[in-house]
C-alpha positions in Angstrom: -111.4 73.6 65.5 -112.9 76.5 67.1 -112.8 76.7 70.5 -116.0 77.4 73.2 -116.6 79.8 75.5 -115.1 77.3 77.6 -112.4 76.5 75.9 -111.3 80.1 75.5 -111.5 80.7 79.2 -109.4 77.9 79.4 -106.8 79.1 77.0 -107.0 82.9 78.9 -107.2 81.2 82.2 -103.8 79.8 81.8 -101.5 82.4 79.0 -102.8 85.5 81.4 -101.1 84.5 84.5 -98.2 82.7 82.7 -97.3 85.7 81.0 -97.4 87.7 83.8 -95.1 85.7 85.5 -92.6 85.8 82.9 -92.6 89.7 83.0 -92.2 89.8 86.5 -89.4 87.5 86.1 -88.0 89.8 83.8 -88.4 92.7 86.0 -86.5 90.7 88.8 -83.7 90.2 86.7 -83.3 93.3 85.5 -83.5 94.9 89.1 -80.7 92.7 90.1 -78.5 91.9 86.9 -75.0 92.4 87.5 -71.8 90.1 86.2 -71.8 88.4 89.6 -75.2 87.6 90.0 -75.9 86.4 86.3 -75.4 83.1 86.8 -77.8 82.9 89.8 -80.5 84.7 87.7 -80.7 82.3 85.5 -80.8 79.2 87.8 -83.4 81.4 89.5 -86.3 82.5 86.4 -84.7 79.2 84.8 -88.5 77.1 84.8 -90.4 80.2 84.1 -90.6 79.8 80.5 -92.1 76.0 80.4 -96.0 76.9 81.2 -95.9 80.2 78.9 -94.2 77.8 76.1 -97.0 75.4 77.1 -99.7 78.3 77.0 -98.7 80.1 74.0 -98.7 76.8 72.0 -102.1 75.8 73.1 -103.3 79.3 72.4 -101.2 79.1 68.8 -103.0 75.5 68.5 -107.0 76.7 68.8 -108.9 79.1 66.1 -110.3 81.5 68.6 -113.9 83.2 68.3 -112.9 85.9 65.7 -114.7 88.5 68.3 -111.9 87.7 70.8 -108.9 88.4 67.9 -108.0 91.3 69.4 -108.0 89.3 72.7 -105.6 86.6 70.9 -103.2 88.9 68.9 -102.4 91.2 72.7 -101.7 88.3 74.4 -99.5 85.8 72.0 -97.8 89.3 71.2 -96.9 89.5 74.3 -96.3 85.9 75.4 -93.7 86.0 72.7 -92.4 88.4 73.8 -91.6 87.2 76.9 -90.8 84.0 76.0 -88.0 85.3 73.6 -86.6 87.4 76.1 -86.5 84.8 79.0 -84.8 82.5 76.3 -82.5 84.8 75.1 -81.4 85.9 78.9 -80.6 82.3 79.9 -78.5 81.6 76.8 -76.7 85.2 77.7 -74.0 83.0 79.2 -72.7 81.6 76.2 -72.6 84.8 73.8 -69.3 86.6 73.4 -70.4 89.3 75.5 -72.8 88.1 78.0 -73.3 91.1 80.0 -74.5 93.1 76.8 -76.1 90.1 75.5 -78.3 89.8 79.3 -79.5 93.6 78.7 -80.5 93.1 75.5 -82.7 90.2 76.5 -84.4 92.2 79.3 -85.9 94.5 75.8 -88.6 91.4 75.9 -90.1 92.8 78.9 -91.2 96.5 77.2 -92.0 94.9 74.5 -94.5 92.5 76.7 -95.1 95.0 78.8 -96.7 97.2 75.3 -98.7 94.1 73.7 -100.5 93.2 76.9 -101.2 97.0 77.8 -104.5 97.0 76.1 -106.2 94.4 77.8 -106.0 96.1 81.3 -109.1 98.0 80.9 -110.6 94.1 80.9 -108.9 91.8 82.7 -108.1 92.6 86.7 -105.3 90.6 86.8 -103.5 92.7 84.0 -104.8 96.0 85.4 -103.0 94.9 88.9 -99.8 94.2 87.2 -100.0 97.8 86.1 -100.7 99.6 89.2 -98.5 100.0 92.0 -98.7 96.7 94.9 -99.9 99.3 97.7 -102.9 100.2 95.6 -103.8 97.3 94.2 -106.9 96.9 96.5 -107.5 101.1 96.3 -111.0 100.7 95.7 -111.5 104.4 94.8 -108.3 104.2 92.4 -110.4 100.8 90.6 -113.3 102.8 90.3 -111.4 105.8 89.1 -109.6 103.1 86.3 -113.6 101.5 85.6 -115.2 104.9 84.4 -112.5 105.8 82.4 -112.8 105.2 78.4 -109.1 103.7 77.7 -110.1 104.1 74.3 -110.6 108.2 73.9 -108.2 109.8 72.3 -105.4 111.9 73.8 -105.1 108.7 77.2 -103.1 105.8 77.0 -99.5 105.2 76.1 -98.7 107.0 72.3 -95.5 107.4 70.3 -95.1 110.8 68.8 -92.8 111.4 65.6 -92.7 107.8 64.8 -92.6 104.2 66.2 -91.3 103.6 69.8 -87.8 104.4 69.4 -87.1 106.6 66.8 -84.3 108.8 66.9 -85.1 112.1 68.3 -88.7 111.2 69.0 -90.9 110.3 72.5 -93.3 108.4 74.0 -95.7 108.9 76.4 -98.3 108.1 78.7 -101.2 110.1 80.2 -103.9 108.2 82.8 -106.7 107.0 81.2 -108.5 108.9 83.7 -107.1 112.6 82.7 -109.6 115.2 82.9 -108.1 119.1 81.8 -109.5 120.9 85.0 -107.1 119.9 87.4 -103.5 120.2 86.5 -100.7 116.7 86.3 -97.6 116.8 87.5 -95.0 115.8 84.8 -92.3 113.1 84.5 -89.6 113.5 81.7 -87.7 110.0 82.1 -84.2 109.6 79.7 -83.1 105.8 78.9 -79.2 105.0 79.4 -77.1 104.6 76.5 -78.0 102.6 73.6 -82.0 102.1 75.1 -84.6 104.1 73.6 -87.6 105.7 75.4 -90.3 103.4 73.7 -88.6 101.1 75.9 -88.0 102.8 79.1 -91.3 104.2 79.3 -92.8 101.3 81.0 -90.8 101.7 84.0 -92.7 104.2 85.0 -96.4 103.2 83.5 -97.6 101.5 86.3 -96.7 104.5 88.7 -98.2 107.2 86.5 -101.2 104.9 86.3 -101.5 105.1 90.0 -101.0 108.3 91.2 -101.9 109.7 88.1 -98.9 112.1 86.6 -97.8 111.9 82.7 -94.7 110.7 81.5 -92.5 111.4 78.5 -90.0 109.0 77.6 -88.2 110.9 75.1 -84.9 108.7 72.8 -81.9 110.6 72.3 -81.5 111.8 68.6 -77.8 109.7 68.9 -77.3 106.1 70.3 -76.9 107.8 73.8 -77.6 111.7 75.1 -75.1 114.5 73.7 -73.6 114.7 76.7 -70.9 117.3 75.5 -73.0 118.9 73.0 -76.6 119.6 75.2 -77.2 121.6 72.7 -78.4 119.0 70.2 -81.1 116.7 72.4 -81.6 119.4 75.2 -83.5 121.8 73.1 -85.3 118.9 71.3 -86.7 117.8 75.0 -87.9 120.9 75.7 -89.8 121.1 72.8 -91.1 118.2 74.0 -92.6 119.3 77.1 -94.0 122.2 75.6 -95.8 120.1 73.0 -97.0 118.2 75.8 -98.1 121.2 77.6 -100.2 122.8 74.9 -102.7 119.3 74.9 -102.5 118.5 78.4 -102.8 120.6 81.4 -99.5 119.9 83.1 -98.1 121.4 86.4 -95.4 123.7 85.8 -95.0 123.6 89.4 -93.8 119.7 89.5 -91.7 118.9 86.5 -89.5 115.8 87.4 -86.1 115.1 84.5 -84.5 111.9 85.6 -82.4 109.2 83.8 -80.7 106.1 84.2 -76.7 105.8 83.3 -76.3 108.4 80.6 -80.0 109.8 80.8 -79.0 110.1 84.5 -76.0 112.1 83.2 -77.6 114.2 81.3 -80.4 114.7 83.7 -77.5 116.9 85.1 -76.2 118.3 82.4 -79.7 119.9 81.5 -80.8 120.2 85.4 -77.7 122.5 86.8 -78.4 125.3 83.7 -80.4 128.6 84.2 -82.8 128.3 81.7 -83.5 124.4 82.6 -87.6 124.6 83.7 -87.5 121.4 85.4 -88.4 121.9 89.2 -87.0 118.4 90.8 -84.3 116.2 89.1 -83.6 112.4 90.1 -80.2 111.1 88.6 -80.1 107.4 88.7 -76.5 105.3 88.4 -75.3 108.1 86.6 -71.5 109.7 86.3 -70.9 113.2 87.8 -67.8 114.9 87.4 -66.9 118.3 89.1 -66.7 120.0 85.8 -70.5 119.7 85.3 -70.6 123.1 87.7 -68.8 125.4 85.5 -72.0 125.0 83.5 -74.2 125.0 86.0 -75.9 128.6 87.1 -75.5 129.2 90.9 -78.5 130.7 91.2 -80.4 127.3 90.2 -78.4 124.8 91.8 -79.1 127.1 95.4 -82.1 125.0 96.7 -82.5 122.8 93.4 -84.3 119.5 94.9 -82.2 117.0 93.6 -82.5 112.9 94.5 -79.5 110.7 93.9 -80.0 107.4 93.2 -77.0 104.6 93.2 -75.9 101.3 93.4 -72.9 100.4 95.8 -72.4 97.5 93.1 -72.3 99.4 89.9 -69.5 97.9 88.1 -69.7 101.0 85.1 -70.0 104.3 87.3 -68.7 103.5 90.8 -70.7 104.9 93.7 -67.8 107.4 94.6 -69.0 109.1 91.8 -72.7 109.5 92.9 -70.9 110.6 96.6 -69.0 113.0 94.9 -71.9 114.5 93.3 -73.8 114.7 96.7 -70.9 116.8 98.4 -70.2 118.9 95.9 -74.4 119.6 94.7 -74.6 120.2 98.7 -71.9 122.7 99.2 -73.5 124.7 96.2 -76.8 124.6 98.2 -79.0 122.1 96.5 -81.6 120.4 98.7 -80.1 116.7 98.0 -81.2 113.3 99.2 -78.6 110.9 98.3 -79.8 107.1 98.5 -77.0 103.9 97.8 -78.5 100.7 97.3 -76.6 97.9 99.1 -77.5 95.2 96.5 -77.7 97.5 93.5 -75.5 97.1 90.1 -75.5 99.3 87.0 -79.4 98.5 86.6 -82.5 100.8 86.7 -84.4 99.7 90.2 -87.7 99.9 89.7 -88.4 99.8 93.5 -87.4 103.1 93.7 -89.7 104.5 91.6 -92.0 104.8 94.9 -89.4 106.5 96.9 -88.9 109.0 94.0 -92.1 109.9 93.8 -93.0 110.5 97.3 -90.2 112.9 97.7 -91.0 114.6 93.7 -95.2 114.9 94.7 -95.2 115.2 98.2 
């Protein structure tokens, strides 16, 4: 049957919200995954599959006005999405390697995050999910986001050099609201080992949305960042930037490289070297060893504004690591803020994003 006008509010009236609960819950676990808290995740976002299963069926169920397909097809995408991923993190439990097996479930939330993306220019509760909490009642930022064509070319979130994770390739995401006669400050954000920027590009979406800066989410040319060879993704990133740079007015004056795990890593491996162009770098639960110096170029490191991020519970790179870094980045001069999250495992926290970014734009 076809459904009414009041049937398909209906249907949108109940998948909208019930998806967007589901990625929040993905986003909460994913803040606070860690191989003691696993099992209390998954008591916790346990229910919050039942109405999205309930949703996405009755949405499945209906034939839907053929001038709201493109309605349909953004949000089951994206309900599946979650869905899958909510199922396939509480049955992480019973896989041979559960932590690996949680992580990978947690790929359901970019994946959501990308297929619902569209319909924020349309729908206010979608547009809120993608804009910081403090400004989600900025009325000048909503009027900002209403005059902006979403659909112009050059705004939006793009993949450039192939699908969202190809090897060597980058995504990216410029406000819908860019205009070339100011100049945007620039965030170049590297995924840990085995992710892939498609993916870790929406951890900083809704941020760039709001305070309006562009993003490039680049994926390393290997499964992880040539840490000991910077010579084989460092040049590639640069490139990217430039690219960037020669379509979109960016400030060379506020370049941000950060990371999580191995992007965080290599955030310093790049950051520390004379001819790096990035003016702040933000290393999240990343390793640092003492060795990294005999690379780096005193000259740069010598008031370098660098902002450590790490968790006192990462199991993978231990937070003496992240204090070792601090003291020894200090002694060579570099203007370092050094923050240790008490309830933070080997997981990228989002809620720091904020933090970040008031130190990078302020």
């Amino acid at each position: 049957m076809t459904i009414s006008d009041g049937e398909t509010t209906d249907i949108i009236a109940a998948l909208v919200p019930a998806t967007l609960r589901g990625l929040h819950a993905l986003e909460f676990a994913g803040r606070h995954l860690a191989p003691a808290t696993l099992k209390e995740l998954i008591e916790a976002i346990g229910q919050r599959n039942d109405d999205l299963v309930s949703a996405l069926t009755a949405s499945r169920n209906f034939d839907w006005p053929e001038r709201l397909g493109p309605v349909r097809d953004c949000l089951e995408r994206s309900a599946a999405a979650v869905t899958e991923g909510i199922t396939a993190f509480l049955s992480a439990p019973g896989a041979p390697q559960p932590m690996i097996a949680a992580y990978r479930a947690l790929r359901g939330y970019a994946r959501g995050a990308e297929a619902l993306y569209p319909l924020a220019a349309h729908l206010q509760p979608v547009s809120q999910f993608f804009l910081e909490a403090s400004a989600r009642d900025d009325a000048a930022l909503s009027a900002r986001l209403a005059k902006a064509d979403p659909t112009r070319e050059g705004v939006g979130y793009m993949h450039v050099d192939g699908p969202a994770g190809t090897r060597g390739a980058f995504s990216l995401y410029v406000p819908e609201y860019y205009v070339p006669d100011r100049t945007w400050p620039l965030v170049v954000a590297m995924h840990g080992g085995s992710g892939n920027g498609g993916a870790f590009l929406w951890s900083w979406v809704r941020e760039a949305r709001t305070r309006g800066f562009i993003v490039i989410a680049p994926t390393a040319r290997g499964s992880t960042w040539s840490l000991m060879e910077p010579e084989v993704d460092g040049p590639n990133i640069d490139s990217m930037v430039e690219r960037v740079a020669a379509d979109w007015n960016v400030d060379r004056s506020k370049q941000l490289l950060t990371g999580m795990s191995d992007g965080g890593t290599f955030a310093y491996v790049l950051g520390l070297r004379g001819d790096c162009h990035f003016t702040h770098l933000a290393p999240v639960a990343a390793a640092f060893h003492p060795m990294l110096m005999t690379f780096a170029d005193a000259n740069r490191v010598r008031d370098l504004p660098i902002h450590i991020v790490h968790g006192t519970q990462d199991w993978m790179f231990p937070p003496e690591l992240a204090q070792g870094a601090e003291r020894t980045l200090k002694q060579a001069g570099a203007a370092v803020v050094y923050r240790e999250i008490t309830n933070l495992s080997h997981t990228y926290p989002r809620d720091e994003n904020a933090t970040i970014l008031d130190w990078f734009l302020r």
